[in-house]
C-alpha positions in Angstrom: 123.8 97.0 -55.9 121.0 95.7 -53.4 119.2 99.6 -52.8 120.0 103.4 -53.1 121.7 103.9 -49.8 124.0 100.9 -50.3 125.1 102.3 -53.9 126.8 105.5 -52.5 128.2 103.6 -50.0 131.2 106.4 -50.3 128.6 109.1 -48.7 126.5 106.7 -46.5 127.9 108.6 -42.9 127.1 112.0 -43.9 123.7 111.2 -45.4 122.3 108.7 -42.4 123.5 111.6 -40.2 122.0 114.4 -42.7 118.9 112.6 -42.4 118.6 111.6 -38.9 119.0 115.3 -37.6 116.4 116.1 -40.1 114.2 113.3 -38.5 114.6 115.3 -35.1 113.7 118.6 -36.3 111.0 117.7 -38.7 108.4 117.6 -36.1 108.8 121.7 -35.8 108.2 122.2 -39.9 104.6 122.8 -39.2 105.0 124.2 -35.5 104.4 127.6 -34.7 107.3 130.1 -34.5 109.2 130.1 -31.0 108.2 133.3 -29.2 111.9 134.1 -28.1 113.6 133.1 -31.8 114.7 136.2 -33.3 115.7 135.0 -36.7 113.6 135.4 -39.4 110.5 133.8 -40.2 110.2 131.5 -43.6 106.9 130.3 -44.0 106.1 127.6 -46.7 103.0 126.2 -48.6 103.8 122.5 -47.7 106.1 120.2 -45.9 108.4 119.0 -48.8 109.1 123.0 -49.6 109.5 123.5 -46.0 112.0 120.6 -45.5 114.0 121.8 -48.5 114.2 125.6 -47.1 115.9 124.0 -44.1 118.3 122.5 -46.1 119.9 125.5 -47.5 119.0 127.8 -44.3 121.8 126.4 -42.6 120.1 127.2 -39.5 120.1 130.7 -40.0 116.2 131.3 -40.7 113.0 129.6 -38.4 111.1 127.4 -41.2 107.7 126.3 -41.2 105.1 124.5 -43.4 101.5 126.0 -43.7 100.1 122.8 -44.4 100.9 120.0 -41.7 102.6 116.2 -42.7 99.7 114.3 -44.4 97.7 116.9 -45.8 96.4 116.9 -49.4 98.0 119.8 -50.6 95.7 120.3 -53.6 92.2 120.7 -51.2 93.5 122.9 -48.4 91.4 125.8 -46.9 93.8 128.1 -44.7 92.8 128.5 -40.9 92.6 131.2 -38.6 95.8 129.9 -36.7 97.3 130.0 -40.4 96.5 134.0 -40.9 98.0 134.7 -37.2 101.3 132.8 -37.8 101.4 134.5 -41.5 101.2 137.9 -39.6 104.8 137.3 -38.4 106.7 135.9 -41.6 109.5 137.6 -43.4 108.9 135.4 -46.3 106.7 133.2 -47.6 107.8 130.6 -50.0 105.2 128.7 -52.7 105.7 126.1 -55.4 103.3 127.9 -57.7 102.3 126.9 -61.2 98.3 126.5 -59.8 99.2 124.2 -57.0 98.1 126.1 -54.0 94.9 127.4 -55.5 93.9 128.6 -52.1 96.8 130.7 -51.8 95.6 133.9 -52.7 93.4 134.0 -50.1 95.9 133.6 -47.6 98.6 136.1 -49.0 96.6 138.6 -49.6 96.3 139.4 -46.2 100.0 139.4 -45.4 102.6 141.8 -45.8 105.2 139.7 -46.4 107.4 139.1 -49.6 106.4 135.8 -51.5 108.9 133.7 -53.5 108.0 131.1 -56.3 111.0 128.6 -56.3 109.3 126.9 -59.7 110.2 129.8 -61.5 112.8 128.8 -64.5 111.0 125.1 -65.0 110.1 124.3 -68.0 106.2 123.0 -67.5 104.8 120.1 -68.5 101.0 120.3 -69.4 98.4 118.0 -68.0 97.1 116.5 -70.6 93.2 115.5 -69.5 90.5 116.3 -67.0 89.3 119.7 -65.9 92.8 121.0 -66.0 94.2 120.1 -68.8 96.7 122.5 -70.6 97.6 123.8 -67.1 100.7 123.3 -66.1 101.3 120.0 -63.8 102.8 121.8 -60.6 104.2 118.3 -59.6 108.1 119.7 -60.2 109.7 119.0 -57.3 109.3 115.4 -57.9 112.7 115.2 -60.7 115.4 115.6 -59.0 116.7 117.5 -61.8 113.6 120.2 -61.2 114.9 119.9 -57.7 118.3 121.3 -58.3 116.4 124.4 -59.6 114.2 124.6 -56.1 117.5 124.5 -54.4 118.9 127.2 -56.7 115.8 129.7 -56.4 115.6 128.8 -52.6 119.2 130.1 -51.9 118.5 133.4 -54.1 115.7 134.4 -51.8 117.3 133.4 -48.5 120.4 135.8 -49.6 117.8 138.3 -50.8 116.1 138.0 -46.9 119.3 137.7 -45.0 122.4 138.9 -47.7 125.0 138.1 -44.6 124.0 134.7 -45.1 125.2 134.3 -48.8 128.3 132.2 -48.3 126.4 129.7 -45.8 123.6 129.3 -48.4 126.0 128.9 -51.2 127.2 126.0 -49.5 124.5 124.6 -47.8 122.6 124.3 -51.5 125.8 122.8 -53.4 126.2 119.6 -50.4 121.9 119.3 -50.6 122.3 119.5 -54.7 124.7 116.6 -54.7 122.6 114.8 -52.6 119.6 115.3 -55.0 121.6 114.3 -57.8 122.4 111.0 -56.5 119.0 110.3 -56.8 119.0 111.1 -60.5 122.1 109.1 -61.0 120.7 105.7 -59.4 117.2 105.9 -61.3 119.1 106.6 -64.7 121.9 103.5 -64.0 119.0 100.9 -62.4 116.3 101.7 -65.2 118.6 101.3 -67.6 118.2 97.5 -68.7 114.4 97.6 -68.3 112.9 96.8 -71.3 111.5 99.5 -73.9 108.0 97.9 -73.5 107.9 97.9 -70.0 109.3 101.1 -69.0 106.2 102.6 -68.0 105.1 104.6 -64.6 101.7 103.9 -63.9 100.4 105.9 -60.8 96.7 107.0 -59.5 97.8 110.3 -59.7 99.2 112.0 -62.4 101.7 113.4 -60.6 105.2 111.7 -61.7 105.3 113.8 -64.9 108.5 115.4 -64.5 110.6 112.4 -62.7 109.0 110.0 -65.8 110.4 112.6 -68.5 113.7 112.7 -66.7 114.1 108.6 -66.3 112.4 107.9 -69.8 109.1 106.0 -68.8 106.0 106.6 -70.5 103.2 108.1 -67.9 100.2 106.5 -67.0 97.1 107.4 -64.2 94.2 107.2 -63.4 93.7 110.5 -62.6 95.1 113.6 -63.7 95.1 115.5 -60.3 94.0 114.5 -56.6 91.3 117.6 -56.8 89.3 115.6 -59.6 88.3 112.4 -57.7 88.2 109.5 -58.4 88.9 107.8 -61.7 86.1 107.0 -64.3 85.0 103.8 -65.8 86.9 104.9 -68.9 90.2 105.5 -67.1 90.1 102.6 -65.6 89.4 100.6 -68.7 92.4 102.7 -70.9 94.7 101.9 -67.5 94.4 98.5 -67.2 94.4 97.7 -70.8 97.7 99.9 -71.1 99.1 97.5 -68.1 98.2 94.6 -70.0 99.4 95.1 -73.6 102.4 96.5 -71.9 103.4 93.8 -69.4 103.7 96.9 -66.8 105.1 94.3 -63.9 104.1 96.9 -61.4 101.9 99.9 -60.7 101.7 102.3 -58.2 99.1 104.9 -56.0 100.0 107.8 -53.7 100.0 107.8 -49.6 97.5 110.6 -49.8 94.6 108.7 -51.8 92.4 105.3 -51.8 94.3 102.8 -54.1 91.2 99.9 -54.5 90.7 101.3 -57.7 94.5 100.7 -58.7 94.6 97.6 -56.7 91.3 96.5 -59.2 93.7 97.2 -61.7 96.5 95.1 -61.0 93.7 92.0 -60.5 92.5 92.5 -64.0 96.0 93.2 -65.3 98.3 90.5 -63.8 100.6 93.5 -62.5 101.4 93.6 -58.9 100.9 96.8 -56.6 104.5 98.3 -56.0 104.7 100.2 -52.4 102.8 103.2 -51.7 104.8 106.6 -53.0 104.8 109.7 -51.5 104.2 112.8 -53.0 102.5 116.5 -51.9 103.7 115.7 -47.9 106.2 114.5 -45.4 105.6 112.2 -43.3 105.6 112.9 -39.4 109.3 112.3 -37.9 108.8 108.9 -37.3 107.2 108.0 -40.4 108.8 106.5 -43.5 109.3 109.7 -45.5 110.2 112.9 -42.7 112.5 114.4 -45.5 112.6 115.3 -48.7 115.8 113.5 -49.6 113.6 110.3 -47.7 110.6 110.9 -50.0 112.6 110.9 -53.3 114.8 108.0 -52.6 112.1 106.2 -51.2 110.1 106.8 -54.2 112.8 105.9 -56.8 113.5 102.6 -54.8 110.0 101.6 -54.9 110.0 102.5 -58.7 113.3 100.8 -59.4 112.2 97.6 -57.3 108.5 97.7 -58.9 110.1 97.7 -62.8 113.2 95.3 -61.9 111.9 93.1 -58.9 115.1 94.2 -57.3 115.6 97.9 -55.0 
């Protein structure tokens, strides 16, 4: 088993098409609405949401993000363009649980019907910094909290456009097997790494969920993006975690400055594992234009940071 995509060898046609027709379209996630479509509008807090909407639209609804590819999600501040292209949605679809803290603003100027497709996770709480107790809105990042997106993502496309049911239903069970694969790979190559070492250690505190689900203990430097950068003490409690561990790997986000994780792995002896992705897609030609890219791309990097093999 050299990586994911050679694993499920069984589904490797449909998924490199799956994914290179979602490479083509991904460009239009954060365009504005075509003048002449007449299908309904879906607007979305962020990319990932965005590119999971278009999974289970089957092509019936327009989709686009709010937010563009590379944007920290956490510090946004809606634009004028934003409010005009919100004027025209049908439905807007958040994460919730306190991610978009500026989203308030925006909706409450809109008219349209807002969906939460966290609702029926069960939250982890971050555990330090200014928001601790809240819950970490990071869900999307198990692919078992993923299945649930899916789920609540179909119920309000059927709700907007009931004709649609059947193409929903069936759109979200091919994307949830999909999804689950992921699960499946991270549970069968974790599974010899030892006890000891099976630790995720990130800058931000944002692998909550996908550590619960794969059985690694958490570890960051910061709890949230919004909070800066880390403090002497994190730093200190990180690297000497990484060393009485023998954490072979650790890990920062595409979306923040990793020289204080990278000062880390000096002190440590660890290694720096790629770069994961997180709160955005990339742009279509990037590494991660999907969801399903982001995800497997982050559980290879994981996989080949704790076993030295993808």
């Amino acid at each position: 088993m050299s990586n994911f995509r050679g694993n499920h060898s069984s589904h490797a046609g449909p998924v490199v098409l799956g994914s290179a027709a979602l490479a083509l379209t991904a460009c239009a996630t954060s365009a504005a609405p075509a003048a002449d479509d007449d299908r309904p509008l879906v607007l979305t807090t962020f990319t990932v949401i965005a590119d999971m909407v278009r999974n289970v639209a089957d092509d019936r609804v327009q989709v686009a993000s709010i937010t563009r590819p590379g944007a920290d999600i956490h510090l946004y501040e809606p634009t004028p363009d934003d409010l005009v292209r919100g004027q025209d949605a049908d439905l807007i679809i958040e994460n919730g649980m306190g991610l978009e803290a500026w989203f308030r603003q925006f909706t409450e100027r809109l008219d349209a019907p807002t969906a939460r497709i966290s609702d029926g996770i069960d939250p982890l709480p971050i555990t330090s910094g200014d928001y601790e107790g809240e819950p970490n809105p990071h869900a999307w990042m198990s692919p078992d909290n993923a299945l649930v997106y899916v789920d609540n993502i179909r119920d309000a496309l059927t709700e907007l456009d009931p004709e649609g049911r059947d193409a929903y239903a069936q759109a979200a069970a091919d994307y949830r097997e999909r999804i689950e694969e992921v699960g499946t790979y991270l549970d069968t190559r974790l599974a010899d790494v030892p006890d000891t070492s099976r630790a995720l250690v990130t800058c931000e505190g944002a692998f909550s969920y996908l550590a619960r689900d794969a059985d690694l203990t958490e570890m960051y430097l910061w709890p949230v993006n919004s909070e800066g950068e880390a403090t002497p003490q994190q730093t200190a409690a990180v690297t000497e975690f990484v060393r009485d561990n023998e954490v072979p790997a650790l890990f920062c986000e595409s979306t923040v400055n990793d020289s204080t994780q990278r000062s880390v792995a000096r002190e440590s002896g660890a290694r720096m594992g790629q770069t994961l992705y997180v709160d955005s897609l990339s742009d279509p030609d990037g590494p991660v234009p999907t969801y399903l890219d982001l995800i497997r791309h982050d559980a290879e990097a994981i996989v080949d940071g704790l076993t030295g093999t993808p």
